[in-house]
C-alpha positions in Angstrom: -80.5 119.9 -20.7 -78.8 119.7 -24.2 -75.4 120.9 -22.3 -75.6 118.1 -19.8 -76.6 115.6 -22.3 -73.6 116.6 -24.7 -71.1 116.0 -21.8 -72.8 112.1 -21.2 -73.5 110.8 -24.7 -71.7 110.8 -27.8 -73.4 111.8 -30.9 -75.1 114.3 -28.6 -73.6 117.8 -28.7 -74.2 120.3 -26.7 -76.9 123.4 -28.1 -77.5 120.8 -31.3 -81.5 119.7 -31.8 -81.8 116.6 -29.7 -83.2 114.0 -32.2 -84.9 110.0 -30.7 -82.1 108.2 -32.5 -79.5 110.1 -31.8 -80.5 109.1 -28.0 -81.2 105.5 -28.9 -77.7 105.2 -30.7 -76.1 107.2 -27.9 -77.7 104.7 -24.8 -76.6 101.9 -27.1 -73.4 102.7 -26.4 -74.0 102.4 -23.0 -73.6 99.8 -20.2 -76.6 98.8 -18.7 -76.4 98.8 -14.7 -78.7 95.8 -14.4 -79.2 93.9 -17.3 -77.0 91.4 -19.1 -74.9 92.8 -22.0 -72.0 92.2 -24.8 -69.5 94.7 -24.3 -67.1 94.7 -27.3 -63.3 96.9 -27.4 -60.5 96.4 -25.0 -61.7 98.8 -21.6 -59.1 99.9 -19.1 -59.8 100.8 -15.9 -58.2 103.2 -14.0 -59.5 101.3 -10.5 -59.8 97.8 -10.3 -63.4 96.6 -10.9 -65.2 95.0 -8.2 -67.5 91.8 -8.4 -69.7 89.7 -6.0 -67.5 88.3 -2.9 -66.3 85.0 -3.2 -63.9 83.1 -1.6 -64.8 79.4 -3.1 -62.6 77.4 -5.1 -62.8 78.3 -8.6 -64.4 75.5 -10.9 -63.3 74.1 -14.5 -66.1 75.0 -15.7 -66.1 79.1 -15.0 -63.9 80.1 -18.4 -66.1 83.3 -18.9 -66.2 84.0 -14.9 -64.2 86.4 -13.2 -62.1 85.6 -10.4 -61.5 87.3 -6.9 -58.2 87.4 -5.4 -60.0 85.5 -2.2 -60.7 82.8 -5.0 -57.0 82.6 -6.4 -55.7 82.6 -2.5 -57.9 79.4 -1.8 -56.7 78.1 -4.9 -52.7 78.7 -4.7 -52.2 78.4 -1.0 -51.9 74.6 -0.6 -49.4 75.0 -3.8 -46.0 74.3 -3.2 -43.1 76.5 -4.6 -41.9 73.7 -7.6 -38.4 73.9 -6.6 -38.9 72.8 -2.9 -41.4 69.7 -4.2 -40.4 66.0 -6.1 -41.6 66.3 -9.3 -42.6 63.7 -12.0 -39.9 63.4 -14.5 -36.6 65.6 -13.8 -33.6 64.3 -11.9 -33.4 65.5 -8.8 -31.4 65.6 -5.3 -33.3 65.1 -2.4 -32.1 65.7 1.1 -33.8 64.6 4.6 -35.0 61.3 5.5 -38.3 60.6 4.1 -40.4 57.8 5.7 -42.9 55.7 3.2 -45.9 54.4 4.7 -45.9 51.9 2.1 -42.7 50.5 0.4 -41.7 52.6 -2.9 -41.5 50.3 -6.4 -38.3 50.9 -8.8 -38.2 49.7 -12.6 -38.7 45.9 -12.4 -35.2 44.7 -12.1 -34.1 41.0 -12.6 -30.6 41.4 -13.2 -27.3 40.3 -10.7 -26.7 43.5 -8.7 -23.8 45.7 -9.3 -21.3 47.4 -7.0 -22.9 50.7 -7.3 -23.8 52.2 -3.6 -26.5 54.4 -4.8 -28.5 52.2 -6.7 -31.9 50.6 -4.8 -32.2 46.7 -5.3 -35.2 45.2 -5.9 -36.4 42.2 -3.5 -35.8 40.0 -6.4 -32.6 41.0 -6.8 -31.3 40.4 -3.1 -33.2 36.9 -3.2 -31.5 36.2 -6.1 -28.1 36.5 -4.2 -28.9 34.6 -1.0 -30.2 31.9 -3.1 -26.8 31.9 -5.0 -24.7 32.2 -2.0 -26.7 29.2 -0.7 -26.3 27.3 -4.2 -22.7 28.1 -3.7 -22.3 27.4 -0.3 -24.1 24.0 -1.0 -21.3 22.9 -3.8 -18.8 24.3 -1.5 -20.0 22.1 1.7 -20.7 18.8 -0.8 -16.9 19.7 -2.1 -15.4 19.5 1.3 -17.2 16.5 2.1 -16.4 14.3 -0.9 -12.8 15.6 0.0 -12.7 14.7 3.7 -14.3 11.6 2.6 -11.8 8.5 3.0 -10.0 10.6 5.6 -8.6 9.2 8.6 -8.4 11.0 11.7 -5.3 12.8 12.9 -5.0 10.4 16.0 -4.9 7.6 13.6 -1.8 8.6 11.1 1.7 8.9 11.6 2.6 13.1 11.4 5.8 14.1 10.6 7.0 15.8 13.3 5.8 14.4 16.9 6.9 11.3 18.8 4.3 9.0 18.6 4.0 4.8 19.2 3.2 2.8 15.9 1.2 -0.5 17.5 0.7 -3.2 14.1 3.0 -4.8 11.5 3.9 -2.1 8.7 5.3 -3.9 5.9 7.5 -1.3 3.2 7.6 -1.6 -0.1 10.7 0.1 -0.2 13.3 0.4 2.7 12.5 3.7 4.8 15.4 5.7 5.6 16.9 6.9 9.2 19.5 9.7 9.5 22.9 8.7 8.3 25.3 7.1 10.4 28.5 5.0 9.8 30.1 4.7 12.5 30.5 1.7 14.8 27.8 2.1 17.9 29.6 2.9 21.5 28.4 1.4 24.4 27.5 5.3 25.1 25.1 5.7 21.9 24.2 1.7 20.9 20.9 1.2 21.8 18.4 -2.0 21.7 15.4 0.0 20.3 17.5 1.8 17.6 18.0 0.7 14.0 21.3 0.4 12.3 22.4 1.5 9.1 23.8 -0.5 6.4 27.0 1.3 6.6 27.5 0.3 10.3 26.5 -3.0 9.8 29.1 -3.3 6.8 32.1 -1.4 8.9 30.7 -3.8 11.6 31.4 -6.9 9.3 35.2 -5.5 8.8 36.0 -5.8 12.2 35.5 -9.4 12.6 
């Protein structure tokens, strides 16, 4: 008995007197199969240790409680790997078309918009330049108007370049002038409807 003892317990050697204490110190040292107790020193097992099933997810509250693998499955599977998720506060490239259910905000942004092609305006910022296109476009439209204003119409004028008929008196202030001539009219070029220069009607005068 003392043999088998020695082999189980320390401070209890084998063909030694067994004493009570040395059996009390000895189960002391012990871990108790059933009830709850302290076990100080780092222990290594050889084989993991196994614990009640569970397969729920692990509270916030369970510092002290061990953990199955069933538990930490439940608990990392809906994870995402980090490099294959939008995170927080990094910059990031990301590819794919993504489709918000709800319109996505960007820093408040009151400022004209820039020619950069990557940068998202903000609904202000694209009111701000229809309502300036239409200030503009207003100033624009009032300056054409104040400068068409007076203006006769084309049908009314004399042009430059086609024949037209001039009905009305038109008194000059200073004598218009034809192309030049100073020749005496022929009876091939006179004409009743043509005007004279003051060079034909001078060399005219000689010939008298």
């Amino acid at each position: 008995m003392a043999n088998i003892a020695g082999e189980k317990y320390d401070g209890i050697l084998a063909n030694n007197n067994i004493i009570a204490q040395d059996v009390i110190n000895a189960l002391d040292r012990k871990v108790d199969v059933t009830g709850n107790v302290t076990i100080g020193g780092t222990k290594t097992f050889t084989v993991s240790p196994l614990v009640p099933s569970k397969n729920t997810t692990p509270v916030s509250t369970g510092t002290t409680v061990i953990a199955t693998e069933a538990q930490v499955y439940v608990a990392a599977d809906p994870k995402a790997n980090a490099a294959d998720v939008v995170n927080l506060s990094s910059a990031q490239t990301i590819s794919g078309v993504k489709t918000f259910t709800t319109p996505p905000e960007v820093p408040s942004k009151e400022t004209a918009a820039t020619n950069d092609g990557t940068l998202i305006a903000t609904e202000y910022q694209v009111w701000k330049v229809a309502d300036d296109a239409a200030t503009e476009m207003g100033r624009i439209e009032t300056g054409v108007n104040t400068a068409i204003a007076g203006k006769a119409d084309t049908s009314a004028v004399v042009d430059r370049t086609s024949d037209q008929e001039i009905n009305g008196t038109k008194t000059f202030k200073v004598s218009p002038r034809v192309q030049s001539a100073v020749e005496l009219p022929t009876a091939q070029n006179a004409g009743s409807k043509k005007i004279a220069t003051e060079a034909q009607v001078y060399a005219a005068s000689l010939w008298q």
